[in-house]
C-alpha positions, 0 to 999 in steps of 0.5 A: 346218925349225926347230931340233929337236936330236937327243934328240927329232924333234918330230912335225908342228911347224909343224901343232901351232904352226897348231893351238895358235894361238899368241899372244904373250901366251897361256898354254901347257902342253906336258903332254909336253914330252920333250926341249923340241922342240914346247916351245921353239918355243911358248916363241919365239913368247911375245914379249909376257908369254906364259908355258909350263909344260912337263912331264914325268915322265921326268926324262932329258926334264926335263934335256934340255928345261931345257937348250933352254928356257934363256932361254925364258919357260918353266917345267919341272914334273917331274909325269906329265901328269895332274897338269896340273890342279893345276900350273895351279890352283896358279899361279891360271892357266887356258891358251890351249892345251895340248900332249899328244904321246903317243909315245915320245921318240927318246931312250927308243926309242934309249936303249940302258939304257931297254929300249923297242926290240926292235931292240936288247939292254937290260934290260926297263924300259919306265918313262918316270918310271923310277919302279915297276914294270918291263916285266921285272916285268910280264912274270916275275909275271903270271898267263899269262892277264892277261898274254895279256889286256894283249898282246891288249887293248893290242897288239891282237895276235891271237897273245898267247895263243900269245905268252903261253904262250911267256913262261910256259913260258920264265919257268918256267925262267928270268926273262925280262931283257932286251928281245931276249930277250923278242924272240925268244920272241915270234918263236917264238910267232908264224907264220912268216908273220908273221915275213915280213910285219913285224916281230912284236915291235911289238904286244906291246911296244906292250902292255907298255909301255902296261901299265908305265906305265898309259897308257890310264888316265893319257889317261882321267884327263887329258882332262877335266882338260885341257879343262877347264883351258882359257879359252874360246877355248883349244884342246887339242892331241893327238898320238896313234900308236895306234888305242886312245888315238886312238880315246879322243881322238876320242870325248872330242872328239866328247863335247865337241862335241855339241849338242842330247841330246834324245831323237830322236823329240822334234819340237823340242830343249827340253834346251838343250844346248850344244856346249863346243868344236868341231874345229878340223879335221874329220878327224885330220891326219897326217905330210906326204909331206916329214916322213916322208922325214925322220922315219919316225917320224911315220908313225903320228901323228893331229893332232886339235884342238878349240877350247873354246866357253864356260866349263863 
């Protein structure tokens, strides 16, 4: 196993080094770099004029990863991902593959002071950038309606009108503070079938966080930007562990691969259209049977690839 330090276990290593194809002499993004897991093996395998921007916006992430990308060809840029495209174009660089994981960082889920885990107490933060509103903002002003909405939209949790109210009604009363506080009225808002199954926390502070930090849209906005900053020949590379940016993932590949968009009851194709990129592989990967004994972690990861054909 290569090195991977303690801030970070970066998820499926050896499987995004094969995806990416890294080659000596490329130019690389890693638009989440957290602590330089992923980023410093890409930075060792530049041994010929290759060069890496590794970004983040969670400035503990920037620390850490400037720490293990010392002496590296590589470059730090404080910047949320979606600010890929201008840290590129301003170089004068297009890349040979580009890196999203999109999980959260071991050190944000164990970082008593972040407020991300719901297995112990700490104030409700949820911020990676540690930048605007907090989890703890969220959950104290809005409208029981949205936020039953965001819990069932971005948790895909069946319970969030039940859950909501449960905020609502102990808000009425007090603010909500803390991650184990929140915890509790979760669990009081849910079946106790649910309690007994797993635990019952998960989907809402999935939804929340994904709400703090406006994920769905930061991953919108980055894909295209992503593809389109890539040479022909370049790949982008995704990490994804939840249904929906998953999901969000595997259309915008599906989008770029397409071919022919001639209507079906035309005899021959007369659009000329051209596929801009195919998979790398046909199906998502997921964790090895060895990672996961060490990683637990990486149990909900998809690895999806694609491989840019020509120039837009």
């Amino acid at each position: 196993m290569a090195d991977i330090g303690v801030y970070h276990v970066p998820v499926m290593l050896h499987e995004v080094l094969d995806d990416l194809a890294v080659r000596p002499d490329g130019i690389y993004l890693d638009g989440t770099a957290g602590g330089g897991g992923h980023s410093s093996a890409i930075a060792k395998l530049l041994t010929q004029g290759g060069r890496l921007i590794a970004m983040d916006q969670d400035p503990d992430a920037i620390a850490e990863a400037g720490r293990r990308l010392a002496g590296l060809p590589a470059e730090l840029v404080h910047a949320n991902f979606t600010e890929m495209g201008r840290v590129l174009t301003e170089r004068g660089l297009k890349a040979d593959g580009i890196l999203l994981d999109l999980g959260v960082s071991s050190h944000e889920l164990d970082e008593d002071t972040r407020g991300f885990s719901y297995h112990r107490d700490a104030p409700l933060d949820m911020r990676m950038s540690q930048e605007g509103r907090t989890a703890a903002d969220l959950v104290n002003t809005l409208p029981e309606a949205e936020l039953s909405r965001i819990i069932f939209q971005y948790g895909e949790e069946k319970f969030a009108r039940q859950i909501a109210s449960q905020i609502a009604a102990a808000r009425a009363i007090k603010p909500v503070e803390t991650t184990l506080e929140l915890a509790e009225l979760i669990k009081k808002a849910v079946p106790a079938k649910a309690r007994r199954d797993k635990n019952p926390c998960k989907k809402t502070f999935q939804a929340i966080r994904i709400a703090v930090n406006d994920e769905l849209n930061c991953l919108s906005s980055a894909l295209d930007t992503a593809f389109a900053s890539l040479k022909p020949g370049g790949r982008l590379v995704i990490l994804t562990f939840h249904s929906l940016e998953d999901r969000m993932v595997k259309q915008a590949f599906a989008k770029w691969s397409k071919g022919c968009i001639c209507p079906p009851e035309f005899p021959v194709c007369v659009c000329g259209h051209k596929p801009a990129g195919k998979p790398v592989h046909r199906k998502p990967l997921t964790a090895s049977a060895e990672e996961l004994a060490v990683n637990p972690r990486s149990r909900s990861a998809k690895l999806r690839a694609i491989e840019k054909l020509t120039e837009e």
